[in-house]
C-alpha positions in Angstrom: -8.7 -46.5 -11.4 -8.8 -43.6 -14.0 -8.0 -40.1 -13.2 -9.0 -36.7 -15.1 -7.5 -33.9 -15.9 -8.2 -31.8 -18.8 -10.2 -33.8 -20.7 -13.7 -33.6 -19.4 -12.4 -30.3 -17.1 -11.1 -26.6 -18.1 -7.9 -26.5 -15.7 -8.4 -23.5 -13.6 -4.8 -23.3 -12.2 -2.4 -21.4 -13.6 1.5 -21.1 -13.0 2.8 -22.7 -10.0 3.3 -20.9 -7.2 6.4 -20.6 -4.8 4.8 -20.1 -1.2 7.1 -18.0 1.0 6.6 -17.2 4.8 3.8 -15.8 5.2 2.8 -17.8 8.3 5.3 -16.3 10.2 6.2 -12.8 8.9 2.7 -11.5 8.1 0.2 -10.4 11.1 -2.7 -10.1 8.8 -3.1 -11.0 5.0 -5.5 -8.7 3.4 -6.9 -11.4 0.2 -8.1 -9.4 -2.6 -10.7 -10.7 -5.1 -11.5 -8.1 -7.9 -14.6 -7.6 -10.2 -16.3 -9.6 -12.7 -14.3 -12.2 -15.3 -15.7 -15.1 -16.6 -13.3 -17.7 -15.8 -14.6 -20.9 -16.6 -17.4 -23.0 -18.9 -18.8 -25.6 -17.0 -18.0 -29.5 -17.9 -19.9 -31.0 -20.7 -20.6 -34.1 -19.2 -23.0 -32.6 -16.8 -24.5 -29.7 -18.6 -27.1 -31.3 -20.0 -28.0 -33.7 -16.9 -31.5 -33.9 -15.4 -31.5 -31.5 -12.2 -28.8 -29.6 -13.4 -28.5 -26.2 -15.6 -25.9 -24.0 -16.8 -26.8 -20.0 -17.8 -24.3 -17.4 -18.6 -23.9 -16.2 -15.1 -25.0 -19.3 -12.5 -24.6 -23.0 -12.2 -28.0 -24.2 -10.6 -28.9 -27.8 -9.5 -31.2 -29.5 -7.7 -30.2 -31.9 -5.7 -32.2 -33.3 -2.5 -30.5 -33.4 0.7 -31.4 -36.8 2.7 -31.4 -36.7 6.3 -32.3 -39.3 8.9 -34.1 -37.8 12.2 -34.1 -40.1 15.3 -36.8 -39.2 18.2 -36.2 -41.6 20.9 -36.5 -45.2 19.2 -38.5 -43.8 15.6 -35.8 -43.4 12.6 -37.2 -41.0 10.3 -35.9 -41.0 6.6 -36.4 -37.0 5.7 -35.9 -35.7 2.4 -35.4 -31.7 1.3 -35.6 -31.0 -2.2 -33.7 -27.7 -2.6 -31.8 -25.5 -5.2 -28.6 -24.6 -5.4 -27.6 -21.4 -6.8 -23.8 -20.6 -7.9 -22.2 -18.0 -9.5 -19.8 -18.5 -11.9 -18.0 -15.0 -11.7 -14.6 -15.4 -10.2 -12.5 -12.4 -9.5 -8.8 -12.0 -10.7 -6.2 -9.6 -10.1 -2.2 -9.3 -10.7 -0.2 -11.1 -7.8 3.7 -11.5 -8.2 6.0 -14.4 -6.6 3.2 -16.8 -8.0 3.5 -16.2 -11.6 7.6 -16.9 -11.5 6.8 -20.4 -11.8 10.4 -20.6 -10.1 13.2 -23.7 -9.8 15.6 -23.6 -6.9 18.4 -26.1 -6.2 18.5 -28.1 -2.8 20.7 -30.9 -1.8 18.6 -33.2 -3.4 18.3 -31.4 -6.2 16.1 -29.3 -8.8 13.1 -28.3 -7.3 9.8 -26.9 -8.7 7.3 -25.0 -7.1 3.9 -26.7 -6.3 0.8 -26.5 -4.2 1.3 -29.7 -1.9 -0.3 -29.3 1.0 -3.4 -27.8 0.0 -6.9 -29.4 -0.5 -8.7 -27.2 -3.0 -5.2 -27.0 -5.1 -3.7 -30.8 -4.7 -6.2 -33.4 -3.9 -8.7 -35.5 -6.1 -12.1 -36.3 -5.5 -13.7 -39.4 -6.9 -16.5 -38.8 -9.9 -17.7 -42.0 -10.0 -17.5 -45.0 -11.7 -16.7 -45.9 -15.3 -18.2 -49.3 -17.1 -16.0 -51.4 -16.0 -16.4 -50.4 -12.3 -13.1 -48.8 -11.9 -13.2 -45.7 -9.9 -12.9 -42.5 -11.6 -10.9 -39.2 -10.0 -10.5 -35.8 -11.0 -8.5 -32.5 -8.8 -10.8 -31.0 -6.3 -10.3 -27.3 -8.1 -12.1 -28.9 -11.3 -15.3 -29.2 -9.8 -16.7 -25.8 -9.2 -15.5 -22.3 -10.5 -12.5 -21.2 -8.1 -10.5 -18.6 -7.7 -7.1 -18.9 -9.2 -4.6 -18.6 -6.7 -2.4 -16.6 -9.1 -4.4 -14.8 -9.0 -5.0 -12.6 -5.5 -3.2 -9.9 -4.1 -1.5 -9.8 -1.0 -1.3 -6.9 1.5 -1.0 -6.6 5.6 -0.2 -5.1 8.8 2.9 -6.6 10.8 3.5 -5.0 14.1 7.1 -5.5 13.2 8.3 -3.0 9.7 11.2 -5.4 8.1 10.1 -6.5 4.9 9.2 -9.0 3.2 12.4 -9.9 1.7 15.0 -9.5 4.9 11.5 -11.3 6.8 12.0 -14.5 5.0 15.7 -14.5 5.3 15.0 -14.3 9.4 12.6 -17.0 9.2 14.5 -19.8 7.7 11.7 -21.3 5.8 12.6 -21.6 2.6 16.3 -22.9 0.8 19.1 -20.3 0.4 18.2 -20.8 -3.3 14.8 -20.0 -3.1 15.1 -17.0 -0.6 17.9 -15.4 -3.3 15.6 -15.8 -6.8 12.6 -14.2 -4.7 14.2 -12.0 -2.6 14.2 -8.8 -5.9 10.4 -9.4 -5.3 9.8 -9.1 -1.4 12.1 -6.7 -0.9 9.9 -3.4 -0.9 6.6 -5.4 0.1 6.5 -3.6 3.9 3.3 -4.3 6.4 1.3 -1.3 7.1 1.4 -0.2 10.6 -0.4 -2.8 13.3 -2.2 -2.6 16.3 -0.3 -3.7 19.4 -2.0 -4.4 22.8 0.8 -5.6 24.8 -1.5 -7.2 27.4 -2.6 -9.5 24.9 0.6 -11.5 24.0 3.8 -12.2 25.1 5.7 -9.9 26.5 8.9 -11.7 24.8 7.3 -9.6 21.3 7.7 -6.1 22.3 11.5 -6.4 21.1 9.6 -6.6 17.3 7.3 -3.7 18.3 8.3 -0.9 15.7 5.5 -0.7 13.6 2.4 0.4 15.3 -0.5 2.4 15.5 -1.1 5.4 17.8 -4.2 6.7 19.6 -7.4 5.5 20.8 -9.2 2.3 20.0 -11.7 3.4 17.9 -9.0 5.8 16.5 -6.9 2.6 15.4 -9.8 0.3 14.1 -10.9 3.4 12.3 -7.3 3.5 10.7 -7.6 0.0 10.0 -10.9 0.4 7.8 -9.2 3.0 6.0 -6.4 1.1 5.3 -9.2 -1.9 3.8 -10.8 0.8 1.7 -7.3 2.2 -0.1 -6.0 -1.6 -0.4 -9.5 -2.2 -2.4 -9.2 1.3 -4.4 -5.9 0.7 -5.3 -5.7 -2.2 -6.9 -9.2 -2.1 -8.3 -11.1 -4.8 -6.0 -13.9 -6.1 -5.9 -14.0 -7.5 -2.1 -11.5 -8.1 0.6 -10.8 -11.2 2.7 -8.9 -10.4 5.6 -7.2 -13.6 7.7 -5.7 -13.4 11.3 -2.4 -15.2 11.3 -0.8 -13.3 13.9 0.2 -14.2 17.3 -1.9 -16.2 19.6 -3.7 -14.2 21.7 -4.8 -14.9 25.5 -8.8 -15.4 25.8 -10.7 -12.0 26.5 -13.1 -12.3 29.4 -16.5 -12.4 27.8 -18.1 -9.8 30.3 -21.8 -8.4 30.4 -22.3 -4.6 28.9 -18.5 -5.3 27.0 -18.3 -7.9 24.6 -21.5 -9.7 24.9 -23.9 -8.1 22.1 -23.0 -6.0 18.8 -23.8 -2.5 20.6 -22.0 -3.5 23.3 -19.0 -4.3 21.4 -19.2 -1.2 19.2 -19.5 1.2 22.6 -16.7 -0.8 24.2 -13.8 0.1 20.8 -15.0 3.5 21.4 -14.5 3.5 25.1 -11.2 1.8 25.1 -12.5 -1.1 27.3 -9.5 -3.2 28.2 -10.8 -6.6 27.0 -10.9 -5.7 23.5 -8.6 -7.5 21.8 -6.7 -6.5 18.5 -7.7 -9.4 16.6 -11.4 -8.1 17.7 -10.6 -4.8 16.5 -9.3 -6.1 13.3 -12.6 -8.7 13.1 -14.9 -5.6 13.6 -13.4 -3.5 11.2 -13.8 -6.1 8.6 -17.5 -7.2 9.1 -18.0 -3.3 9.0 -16.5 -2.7 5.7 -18.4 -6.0 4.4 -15.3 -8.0 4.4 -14.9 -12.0 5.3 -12.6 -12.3 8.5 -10.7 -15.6 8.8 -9.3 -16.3 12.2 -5.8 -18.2 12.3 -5.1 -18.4 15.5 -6.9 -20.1 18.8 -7.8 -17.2 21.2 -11.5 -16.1 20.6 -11.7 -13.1 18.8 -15.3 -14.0 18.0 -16.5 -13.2 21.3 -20.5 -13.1 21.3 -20.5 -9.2 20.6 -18.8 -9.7 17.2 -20.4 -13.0 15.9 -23.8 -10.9 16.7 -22.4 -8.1 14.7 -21.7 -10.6 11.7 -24.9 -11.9 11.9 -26.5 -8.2 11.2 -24.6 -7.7 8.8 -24.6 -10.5 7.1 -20.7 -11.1 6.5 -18.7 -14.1 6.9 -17.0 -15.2 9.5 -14.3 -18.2 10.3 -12.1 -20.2 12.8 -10.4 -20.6 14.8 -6.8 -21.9 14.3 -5.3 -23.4 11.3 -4.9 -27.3 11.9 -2.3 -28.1 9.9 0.2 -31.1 12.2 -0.4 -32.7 15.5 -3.8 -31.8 15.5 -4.8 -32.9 12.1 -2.9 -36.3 12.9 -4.7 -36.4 16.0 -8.6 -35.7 14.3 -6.7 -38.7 12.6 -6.4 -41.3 14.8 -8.9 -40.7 17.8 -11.8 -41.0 14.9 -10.3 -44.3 13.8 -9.7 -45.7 17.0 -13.4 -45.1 18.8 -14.4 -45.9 15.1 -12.7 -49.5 15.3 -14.2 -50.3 18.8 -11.3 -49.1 20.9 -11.0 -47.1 23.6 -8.2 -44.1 24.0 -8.0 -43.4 27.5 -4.6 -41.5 27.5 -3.5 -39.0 24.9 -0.6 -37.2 25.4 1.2 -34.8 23.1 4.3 -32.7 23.3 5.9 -30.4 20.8 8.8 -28.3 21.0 9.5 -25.5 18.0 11.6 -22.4 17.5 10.0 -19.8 15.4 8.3 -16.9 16.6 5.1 -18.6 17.2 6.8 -20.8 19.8 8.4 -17.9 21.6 5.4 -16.3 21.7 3.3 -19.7 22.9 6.4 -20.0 26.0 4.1 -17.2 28.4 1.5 -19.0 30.3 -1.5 -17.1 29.0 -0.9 -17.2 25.0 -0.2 -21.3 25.6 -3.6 -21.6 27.6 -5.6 -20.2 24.4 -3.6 -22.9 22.6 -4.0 -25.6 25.0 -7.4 -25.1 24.7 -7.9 -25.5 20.8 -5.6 -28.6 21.0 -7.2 -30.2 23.6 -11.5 -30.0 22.4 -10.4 -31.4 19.2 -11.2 -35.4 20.2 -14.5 -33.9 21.9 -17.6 -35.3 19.1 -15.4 -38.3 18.5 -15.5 -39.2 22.0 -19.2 -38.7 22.3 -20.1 -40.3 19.0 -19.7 -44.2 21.0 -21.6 -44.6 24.5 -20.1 -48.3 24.4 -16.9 -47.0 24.8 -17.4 -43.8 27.0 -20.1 -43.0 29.5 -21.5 -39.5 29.3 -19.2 -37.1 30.0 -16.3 -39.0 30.4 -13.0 -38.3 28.3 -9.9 -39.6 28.0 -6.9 -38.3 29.8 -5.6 -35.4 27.6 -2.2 -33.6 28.1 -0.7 -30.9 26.0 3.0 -29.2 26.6 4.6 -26.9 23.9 8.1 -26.1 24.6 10.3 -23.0 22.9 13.6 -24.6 21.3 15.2 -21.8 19.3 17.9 -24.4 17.3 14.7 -26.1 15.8 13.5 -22.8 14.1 10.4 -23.6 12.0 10.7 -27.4 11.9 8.6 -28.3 14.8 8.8 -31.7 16.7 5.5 -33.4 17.6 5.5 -36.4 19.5 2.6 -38.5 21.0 1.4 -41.3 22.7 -2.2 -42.9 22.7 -2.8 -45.6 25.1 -5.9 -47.6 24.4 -8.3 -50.6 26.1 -9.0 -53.3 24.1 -10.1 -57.0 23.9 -10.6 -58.5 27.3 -8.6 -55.7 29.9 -5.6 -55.5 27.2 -3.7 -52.3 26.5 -2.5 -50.9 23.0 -0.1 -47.8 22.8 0.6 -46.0 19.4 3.8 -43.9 19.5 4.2 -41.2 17.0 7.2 -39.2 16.2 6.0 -36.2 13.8 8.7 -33.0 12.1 6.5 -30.3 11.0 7.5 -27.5 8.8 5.2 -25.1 10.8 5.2 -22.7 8.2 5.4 -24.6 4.8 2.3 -27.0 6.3 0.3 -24.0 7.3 0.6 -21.7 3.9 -1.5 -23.6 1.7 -4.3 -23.6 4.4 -4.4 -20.7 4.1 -4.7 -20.5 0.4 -7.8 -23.4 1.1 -9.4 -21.0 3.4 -9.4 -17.8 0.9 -10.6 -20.2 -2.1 -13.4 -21.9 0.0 -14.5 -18.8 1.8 -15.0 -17.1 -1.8 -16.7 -19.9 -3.6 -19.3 -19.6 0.0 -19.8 -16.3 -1.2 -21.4 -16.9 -4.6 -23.5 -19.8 -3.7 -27.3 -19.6 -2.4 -29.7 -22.0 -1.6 -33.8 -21.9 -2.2 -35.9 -24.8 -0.5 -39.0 -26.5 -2.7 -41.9 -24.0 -1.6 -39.9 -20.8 -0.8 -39.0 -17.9 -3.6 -36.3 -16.5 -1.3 -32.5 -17.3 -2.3 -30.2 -18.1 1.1 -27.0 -17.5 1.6 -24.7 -19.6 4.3 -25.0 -18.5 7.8 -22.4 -15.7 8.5 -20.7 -18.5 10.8 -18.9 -20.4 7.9 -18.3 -23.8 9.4 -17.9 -25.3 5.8 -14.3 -24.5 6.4 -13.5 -26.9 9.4 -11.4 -29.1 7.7 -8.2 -26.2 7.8 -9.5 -25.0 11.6 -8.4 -26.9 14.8 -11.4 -25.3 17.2 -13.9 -25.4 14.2 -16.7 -21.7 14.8 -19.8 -23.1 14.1 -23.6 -21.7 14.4 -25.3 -21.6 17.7 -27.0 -24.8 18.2 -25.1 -26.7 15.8 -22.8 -29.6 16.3 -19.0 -29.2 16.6 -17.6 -31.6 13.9 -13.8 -32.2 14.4 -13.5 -35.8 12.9 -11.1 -34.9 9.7 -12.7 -37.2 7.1 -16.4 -36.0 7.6 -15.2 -32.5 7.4 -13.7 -33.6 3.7 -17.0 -35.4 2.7 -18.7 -32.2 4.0 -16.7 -30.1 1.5 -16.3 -32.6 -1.6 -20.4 -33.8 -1.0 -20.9 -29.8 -1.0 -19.4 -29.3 -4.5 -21.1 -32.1 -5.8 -24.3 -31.0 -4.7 -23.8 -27.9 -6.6 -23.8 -29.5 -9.6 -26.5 -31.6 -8.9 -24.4 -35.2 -8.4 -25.7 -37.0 -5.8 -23.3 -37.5 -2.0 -20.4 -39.7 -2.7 -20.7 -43.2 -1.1 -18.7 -45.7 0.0 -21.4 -49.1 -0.2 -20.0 -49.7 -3.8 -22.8 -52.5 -4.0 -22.0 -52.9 -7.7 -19.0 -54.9 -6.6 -20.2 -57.0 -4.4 -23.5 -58.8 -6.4 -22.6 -61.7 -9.0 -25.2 -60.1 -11.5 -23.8 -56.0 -10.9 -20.2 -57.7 -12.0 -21.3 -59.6 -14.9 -22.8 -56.8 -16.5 -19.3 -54.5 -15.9 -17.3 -54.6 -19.4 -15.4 -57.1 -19.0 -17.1 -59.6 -16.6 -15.5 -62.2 -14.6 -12.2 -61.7 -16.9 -12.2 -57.8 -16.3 -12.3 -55.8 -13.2 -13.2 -58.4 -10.7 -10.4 -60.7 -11.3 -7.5 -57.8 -10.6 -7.0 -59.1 -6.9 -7.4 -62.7 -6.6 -6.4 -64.9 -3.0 -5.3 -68.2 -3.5 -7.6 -71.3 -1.6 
């Protein structure tokens, strides 16, 4: 196996980053992106490579997109040759905790800050192969032009004024050490003023309800807008990405002549209609001011109204709920048990946490919306083997979330999945799972700004057409970081977590015109593909060798 860094790629991270509580202590992040730098020159090794070319401004490829269509018993190989179309223009603006490039001592002793957790920022993808077979890796941010996450300010709206600084000393995230080297910076960072519907969430949260807006509905949203367009002014901006990682939410009742169409919506802010949310409001200003709106949390803010109002205006749009635990685990292990043959018939899963979220997620309502984004999650895995399961039949699936103050942040997850196999016999796995809520949730949402961008620059122009295409509005390229993935009407909901990756990974390599990854490795497996490998039967294929 080789890996590569800098030598075939230009490094597009900077200084590492400490990441503090955002998860917890900010409502909504506003993510700037300013105007035009020139942050990269694309690799060397592909430059020059047929169905690939590199101007000034874009990287354009041309790859074709093979597709298999089944009608009834015919299997039809289909193949779209296409352009891809991406702009190498990455914005960059001053940020401050992320430039520190901080130590802190813990127990165990001198720690440096890093970007575990992330995928964009801490994973590698495989290139291909070398000459001797062996794989070859480089990080996922070498791939494509990204936006440097030391690059992005942060602003927001908290319903609740403490800053930043006292904030992360109430939410016990971070080490003592930590929290006293970053408090000089957090200190005077104070959320604007938020909207609060109390009907919405728990009552438990109107003890942190100091910070709020006044008036009407469209009053409020208006406020909010205006509070977008100084955030953007100020420091010089060249777009806005605003996520929702604010309380849960219970579901709004998707009701005719309220929330059902985009001038529906619109004449419902304006009229004060009760089942308008405040992560609606918040969704609506956005897509108005142009801005892509990220939804952290499970209760549907996209009710059909404001997804119809994305689409006209052609902004971005994604969620719902960051999957960053349980879930992901559980995305996990139901796609490789129906994928090995055996039936789950019994999942259940129980987590207890302290943190505000929890307390929150403790009235009925605001743990239905959850319940719900837990529980679809095995839904296309399930449906994916009619061996197994019969049409609509699922397994049993229980969810309980319990509020335990002591446990703060560090969330217990426990679960059991009871399977048939071979001949009537029964398999249980038992999983015991301690989440920092917070700490596993903060680079998502660093994945979700720094995907959702890159979206933004890249087009796509069939064989035949003259037209340039941007994604649909519903961006469900960023599934892999959502537990109840958004995706266009009439497309399939894809929860299994390792297609979402390939998804992603097969996306960036598309746009620089390498073919999808594979897993058939067929050079390893013919006598005559080996022999040619440098070094031959004394090289590679020797490495692992089983005694007769």
């Amino acid at each position: 196996m080789t890996y590569v860094d800098k030598a075939l790629f230009e490094d597009n991270l900077g200084d590492d980053f400490v990441a503090f509580d955002c998860y917890c202590t900010a409502v909504i992040n506003i993510i700037a992106l300013p105007a035009d730098i020139l942050l990269w020159s694309i690799v060397m090794h592909v430059k020059h490579r047929e169905g690939f070319s590199d101007s000034s401004s874009y990287l354009i490829s041309n790859p074709s997109y093979d597709t298999t269509i089944v009608e009834g018993n015919v299997i039809k190989p289909q193949q779209t040759k296409m352009q891809l179309k991406t702009d190498r223009k990455v914005g960059k603006t001053g940020a401050i905790a992320n430039k520190l490039n901080l130590t802190w001592n813990t127990k165990d002793g001198t720690q440096k800050a890093n970007y575990w957790g992330s995928l964009l920022l801490s994973s590698t993808v495989k290139l291909g192969n070398d000459r001797s077979g062996n794989s070859v890796y480089t990080p996922m941010s070498n791939m494509l032009p990204l936006l440097n996450p030391n690059d992005i300010v942060w602003g927001g709206w908290d319903i609740n004024s403490l800053n930043l600084g006292e904030a992360m000393k109430r939410a016990k995230v971070l080490d003592y050490d930590l929290q006293t080297k970053l408090y000089p910076y957090m200190k005077d960072i104070v959320p604007l003023p938020s909207i609060y519907f109390p009907d919405f969430i728990a009552a438990n949260q109107g003890e942190r309800a100091d910070n709020v807006l006044t008036g009407t509905k469209q009053e409020q949203m208006e406020k909010i807008r205006q509070d977008i367009r100084d955030f953007k002014a100020k420091n010089n901006l060249d777009q806005v990405i605003l996520l929702w990682t604010a309380n849960t939410e219970r579901f709004s009742a998707v009701e005719e002549g309220v929330n059902d169409t985009a001038e529906n919506m619109l004449r419902s802010i304006e009229m004060g209609e009760a089942e308008v949310s405040a992560s609606s409001v918040f969704a609506v200003a956005s897509i108005l001011e142009g801005c892509t709106f990220i939804n952290g949390s499970p209760q549907n803010t996209f009710v059909p109204g404001v997804i119809e109002l994305a689409r006209q205006k052609k902004v971005f749009i994604a969620g719902d709920d960051f999957k960053s635990g349980q879930t992901k685990m559980k995305s996990v292990m139901v796609d490789f048990l129906v994928s090995a043959g055996i039936k789950p018939v019994s999942i259940v899963s129980y987590n207890h946490l302290g943190n505000n979220d929890g307390k929150n997620l403790s009235a009925p309502s605001q743990f239905r919306s959850k319940e719900i984004s837990k529980s679809n999650v095995v839904d296309d895995m399930v449906a994916s083997n009619r061996i197994l399961f019969e049409k609509d039949e699922h397994p049993d699936h229980i969810v309980v979330i319990k509020y335990c103050p002591y446990v703060a942040d560090s969330k217990r997850a426990m679960d059991e999945y009871t399977s048939e196999i071979f001949m009537g016999g029964k398999n249980t796995i038992v999983m015991h799972n301690t989440c920092e809520d917070s700490l596993l949730a903060t680079p998502l949402i660093y994945d979700l700004v720094i995907l959702g961008e890159l979206c933004q620059r890249v087009q796509v122009k069939r064989e035949g057409e003259s037209d340039w295409e941007s994604f649909h509005p519903v961006l469900s390229l960023l599934s892999y970081m959502l537990k109840a993935p958004l995706v266009p009407d009439g497309a399939p909901v894809v929860n299994a977590l390792f297609t979402q990756r390939c998804a992603i990974v097969n996306f960036m390599r598309a746009c620089l015109g390498l073919a999808p990854d594979n897993y058939m490795t067929l050079e390893h497996r013919f006598e005559s593909t080996l022999a040619s490998m440098k070094g031959g039967e004394n090289g590679h294929a020797n490495k692992k060798m089983r005694l007769a």
